[in-house]
N, C-alpha and C positions, 0 to 999 in steps of 0.2 A: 743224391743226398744234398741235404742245406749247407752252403760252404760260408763260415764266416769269417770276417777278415782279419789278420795277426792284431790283434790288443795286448795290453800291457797288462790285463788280470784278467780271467775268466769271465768274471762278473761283467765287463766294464765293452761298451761298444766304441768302436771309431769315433763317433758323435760327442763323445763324453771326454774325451781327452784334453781338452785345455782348459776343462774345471779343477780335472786330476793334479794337473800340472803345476795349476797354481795352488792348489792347497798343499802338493809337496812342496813347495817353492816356501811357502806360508812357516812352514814349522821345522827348514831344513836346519841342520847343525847347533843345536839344543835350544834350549825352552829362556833364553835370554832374552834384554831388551829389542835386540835385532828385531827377532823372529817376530815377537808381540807384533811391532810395528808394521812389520811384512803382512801379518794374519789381516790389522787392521785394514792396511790400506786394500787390500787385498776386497774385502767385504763390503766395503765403500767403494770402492770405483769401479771393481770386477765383479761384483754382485751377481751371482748366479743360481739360477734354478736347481740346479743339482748341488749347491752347497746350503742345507735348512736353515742357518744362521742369517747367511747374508741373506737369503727369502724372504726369512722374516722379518729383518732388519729394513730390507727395503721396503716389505708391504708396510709397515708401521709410519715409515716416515710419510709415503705417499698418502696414507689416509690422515696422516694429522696436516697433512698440506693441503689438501684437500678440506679438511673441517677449518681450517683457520679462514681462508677465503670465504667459506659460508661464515663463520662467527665474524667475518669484516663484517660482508655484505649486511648483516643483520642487528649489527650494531650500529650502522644508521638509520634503521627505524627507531624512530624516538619511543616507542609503548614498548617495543622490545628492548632497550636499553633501559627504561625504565624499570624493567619488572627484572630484568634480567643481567642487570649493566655489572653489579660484583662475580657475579659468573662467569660472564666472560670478560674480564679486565684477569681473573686469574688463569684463565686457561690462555690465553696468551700471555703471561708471565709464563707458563709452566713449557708453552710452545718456546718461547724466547729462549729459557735454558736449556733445551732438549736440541733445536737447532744451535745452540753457543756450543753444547759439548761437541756437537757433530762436526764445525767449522774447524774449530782449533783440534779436534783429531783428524779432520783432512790435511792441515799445514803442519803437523805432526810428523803424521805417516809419509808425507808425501816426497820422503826423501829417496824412500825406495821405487821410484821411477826411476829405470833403466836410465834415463837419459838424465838425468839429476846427479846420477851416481860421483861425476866429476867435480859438482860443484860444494863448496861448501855448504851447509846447511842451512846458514841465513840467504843465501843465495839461493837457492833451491828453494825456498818456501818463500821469498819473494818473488821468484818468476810464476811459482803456481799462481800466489793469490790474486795476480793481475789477470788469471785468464777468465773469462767470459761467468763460467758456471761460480767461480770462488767470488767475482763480484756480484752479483746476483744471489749469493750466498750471506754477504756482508749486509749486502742494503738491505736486505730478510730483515736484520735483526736492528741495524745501525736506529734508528726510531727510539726502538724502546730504551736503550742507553742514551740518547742525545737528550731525549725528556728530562731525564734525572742528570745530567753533567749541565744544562745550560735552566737558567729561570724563563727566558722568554718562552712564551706561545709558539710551542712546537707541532701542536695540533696536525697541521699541514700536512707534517712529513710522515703522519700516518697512513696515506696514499702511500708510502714506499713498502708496508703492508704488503700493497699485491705481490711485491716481489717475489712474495713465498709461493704464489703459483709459479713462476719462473724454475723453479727448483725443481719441479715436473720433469723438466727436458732432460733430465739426464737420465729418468727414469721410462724415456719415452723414447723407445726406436724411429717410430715416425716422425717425431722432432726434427732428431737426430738427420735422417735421411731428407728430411728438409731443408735442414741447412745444409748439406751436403751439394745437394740439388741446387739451390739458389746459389752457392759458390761455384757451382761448379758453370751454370750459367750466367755467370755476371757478367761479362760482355755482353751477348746477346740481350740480357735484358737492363743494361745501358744502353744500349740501343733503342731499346722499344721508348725505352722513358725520353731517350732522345726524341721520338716521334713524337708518341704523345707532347712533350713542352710545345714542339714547333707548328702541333695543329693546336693548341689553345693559342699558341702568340696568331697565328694566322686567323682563329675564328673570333679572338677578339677585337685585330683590329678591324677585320672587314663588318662585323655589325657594328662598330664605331663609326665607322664613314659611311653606310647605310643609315642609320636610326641617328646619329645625333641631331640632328636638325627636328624630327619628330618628337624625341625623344630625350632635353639633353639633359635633364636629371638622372637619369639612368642611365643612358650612354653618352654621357659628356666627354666620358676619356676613355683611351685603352685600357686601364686598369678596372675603371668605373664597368666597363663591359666585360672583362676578363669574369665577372663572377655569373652574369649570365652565358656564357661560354663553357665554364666548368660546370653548372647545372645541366648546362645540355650536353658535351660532348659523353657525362656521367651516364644520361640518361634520366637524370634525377628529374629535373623537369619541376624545381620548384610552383612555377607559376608567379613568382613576386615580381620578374623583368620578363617581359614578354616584349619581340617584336611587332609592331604593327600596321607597317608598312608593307607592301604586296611584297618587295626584291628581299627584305629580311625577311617575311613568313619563308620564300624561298629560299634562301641564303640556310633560315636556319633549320630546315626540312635536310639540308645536304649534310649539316654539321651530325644530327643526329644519325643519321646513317653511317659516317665516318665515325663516328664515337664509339658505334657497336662494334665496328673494325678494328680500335685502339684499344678498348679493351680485348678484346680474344687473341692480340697478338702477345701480350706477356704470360696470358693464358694457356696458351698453346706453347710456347718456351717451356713452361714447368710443367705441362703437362709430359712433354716429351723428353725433358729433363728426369722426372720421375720414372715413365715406362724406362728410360736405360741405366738409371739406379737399380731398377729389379731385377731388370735384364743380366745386369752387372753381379746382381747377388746371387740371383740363380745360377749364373756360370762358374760362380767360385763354387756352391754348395755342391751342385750337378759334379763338375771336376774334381772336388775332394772325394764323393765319392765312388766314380767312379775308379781313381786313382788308387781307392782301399781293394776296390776286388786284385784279388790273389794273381788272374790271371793277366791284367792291364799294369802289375805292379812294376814291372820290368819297360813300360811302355816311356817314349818320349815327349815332353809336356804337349807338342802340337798334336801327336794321335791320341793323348788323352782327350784333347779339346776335339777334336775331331769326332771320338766316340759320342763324348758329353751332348754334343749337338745333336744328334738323333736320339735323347732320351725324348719321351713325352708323359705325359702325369695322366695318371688313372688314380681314381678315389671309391674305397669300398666303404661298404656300412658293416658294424660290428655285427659278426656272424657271416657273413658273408661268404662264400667262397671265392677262392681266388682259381685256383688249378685242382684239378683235380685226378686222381690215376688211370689211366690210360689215354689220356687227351693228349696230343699232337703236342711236342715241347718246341715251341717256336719263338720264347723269348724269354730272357730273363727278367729279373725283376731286383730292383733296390729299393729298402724303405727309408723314405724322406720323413716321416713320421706317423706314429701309433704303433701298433703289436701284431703279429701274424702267428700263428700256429701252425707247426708243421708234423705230420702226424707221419712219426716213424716205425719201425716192426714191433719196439717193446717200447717206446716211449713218445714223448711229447715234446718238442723243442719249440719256444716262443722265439723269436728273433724280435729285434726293437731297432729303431733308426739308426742308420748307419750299416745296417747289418743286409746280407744279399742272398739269396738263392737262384736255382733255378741256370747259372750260368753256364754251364755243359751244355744249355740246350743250342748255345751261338754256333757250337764245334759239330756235332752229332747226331744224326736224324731218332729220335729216339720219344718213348711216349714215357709221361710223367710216370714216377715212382712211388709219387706220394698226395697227399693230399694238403693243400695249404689252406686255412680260414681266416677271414681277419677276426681279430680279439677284439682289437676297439677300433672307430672309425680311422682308417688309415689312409694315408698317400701314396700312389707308389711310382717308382721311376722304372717305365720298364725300354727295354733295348729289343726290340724286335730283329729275329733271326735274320729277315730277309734286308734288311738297313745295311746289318754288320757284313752281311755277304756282298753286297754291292761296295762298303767301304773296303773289303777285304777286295773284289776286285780290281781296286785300282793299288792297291796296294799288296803285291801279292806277299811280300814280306811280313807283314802284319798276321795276317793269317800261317806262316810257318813261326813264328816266335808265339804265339798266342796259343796254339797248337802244344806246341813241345813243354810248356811250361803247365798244360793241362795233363798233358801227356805222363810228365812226371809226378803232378799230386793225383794222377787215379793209382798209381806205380806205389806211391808213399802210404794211399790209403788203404791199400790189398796187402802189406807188408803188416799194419798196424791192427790189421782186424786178421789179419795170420797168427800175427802174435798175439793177440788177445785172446785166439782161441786155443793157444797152445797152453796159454794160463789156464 
């Protein structure tokens, strides 16, 4: 039978619980100024799928961030501003007061960070507004007030306009994980950029003392050559400073080759920065759940991490079967996301992410009971029998705690369906 893991209401899967959390968190100990503030901040910074408010709160903002970047881009065509210039002069007005109200409800709310909680309140909403996304937030709007507070030609600082696509990042995981990545490799690539500098200083001054005699309007000085240098180490290759001397065609046949080298080294940094950001996130999601099945739950974090490493991803199409009854049960299976159906004696159980079946078959030689289909395109995390049996061999204790704690919910399950028939 389909075993799913201890949750907090019937309804509600493993995967769904730190939505839950924060929206009790949101409206705990009555309907006061507090709580408001909590809800707020809550739906602004913790914006979640499973709460429809902040959903839709966020899809709203990212599409009017999105339209204001096109109504920039389009109000510097002159026949478009012309035909259409009151039109969009107020829909940025109307954008300017929509992101004003959102700012000063994040410096608002933003008292209710955990880590705020010590400081006074002007102090707490000064530390937020200096960080990265609240400046970025500011400059959004800083323009359209500076026009109206000063008479000079401010024109200019409408460039700070773009800023409003910047307010993306926070609404973007990928971002996000980019900056993570570039932090996290910033040595490595201060390094690289260290290279990079000291092959331009070296490829400009050597076609300086090559070409200047040839050439000394162009290459009169190190610097004077530094720009054909960066044209080529780029690859760009403008053609406006060209060598034309045999040892500089040669000289800069070599640079172009090291060029290709200088770029794929910071390339390959982020490249590999990224793969173990992923890496990184799948081991946390893999470990959360494997840690929810019933019978790993008594397990210690290294033989979680231990199981978690021999899952691998299998992806079905809606309709699909997955198992079916009498076939060989040789692995379990965890869904990482979409819906499964499991077809029991009188009814139908849907399972959704976070949720698992199938895990008796790690303990028990035994052929399926039932039948599972996927509902909608799913993912799944499965543990094959013969993995868990080799980790069980080196581990023989593993296998007698994993064992007995099975032991006891097939004990709990034969009790409950005793009792149910004695109803």
């Amino acid at each position: 039978m389909p075993m799913r893991p201890s949750k907090p209401s019937p309804t509600c899967s493993a995967s769904r619980r730190v939505p839950d959390i924060l929206d009790d968190r949101s409206v705990k100990g009555s309907h006061g100024p507090a709580s408001v503030r909590q809800r707020v901040h809550d739906i602004l910074e913790y914006g979640s799928d499973f709460d429809p408010v902040a959903k839709g709160i966020n899809t709203f903002l990212v599409a009017l961030i999105v339209l204001n970047v096109f109504a920039f881009a389009a109000g510097t065509v002159p026949h478009i501003y012309k035909k259409y210039g009151t039109a969009l002069d107020v829909f940025n007005a109307v954008s300017v007061f929509i992101f004003t109200i959102e700012y000063v409800l994040r410096l608002w709310s933003c008292v209710e960070v955990p880590m705020f909680n010590a400081l006074p309140a002007w102090r707490a909403r000064l530390n937020f507004a200096v960080r990265p996304l609240l400046i970025f937030d500011f400059l959004a709007i800083a323009p359209f007030y500076l026009s109206y507070l000063f008479s000079i030609d401010l024109r200019v600082l409408r460039i700070l306009r773009l800023f409003r696509f910047l307010k993306l990042a926070r609404y973007s995981p990928g971002l996000v994980a980019l900056g993570r990545v570039i932090s996290n490799e910033r040595r490595a690539l201060y390094g690289a950029l260290l290279v990079m500098g000291t092959l331009l200083i070296f490829a400009s001054t050597g076609i300086y003392f090559i070409e200047r005699e040839a050439q000394p309007h162009a290459f009169g000085s190190i610097p004077a050559a530094a720009w054909w240098a960066l044209a080529t180490l780029t690859t760009v290759g403008y053609g406006d400073v060209v060598p034309i001397t045999h040892w500089g065609k040669v000289f800069g046949g070599f640079m172009m080759i090291f060029g290709l080298g200088m770029f794929a080294l910071p390339i390959g940094i982020l490249a590999t920065g990224f793969s173990r950001e992923a890496n990184r996130r799948e081991f946390v999601i893999s470990w959360g759940m494997v840690a929810s099945v019933p019978i790993f739950a008594h397990l210690n974090a290294r033989t979680v991490a231990q199981i978690g490493a021999l899952l691998y991803s299998r992806t079905y199409h809606s309709g699909q079967p997955i198992v079916r009854i009498g076939e060989d049960a040789d692995a379990m299976f965890i869904i990482a996301s979409g819906e499964v159906a499991v077809d029991l004696e009188d009814q139908q159980v849907r399972l959704g992410e976070g949720e698992f079946f199938g895990e008796m078959a790690l303990l028990y030689r035994r052929r399926r009971e039932h039948n599972v289909t996927a509902v909608s395109n799913c993912r799944l995390l499965v543990l094959e029998k013969s993995d868990f049996d080799n980790l069980c061999h080196r581990d023989p204790e593993l296998h007698s705690i994993v064992q007995d704690i099975a032991e006891e919910r097939l004990k709990e399950d034969k009790v409950k369906k005793a009792s149910g028939g004695r109803n």
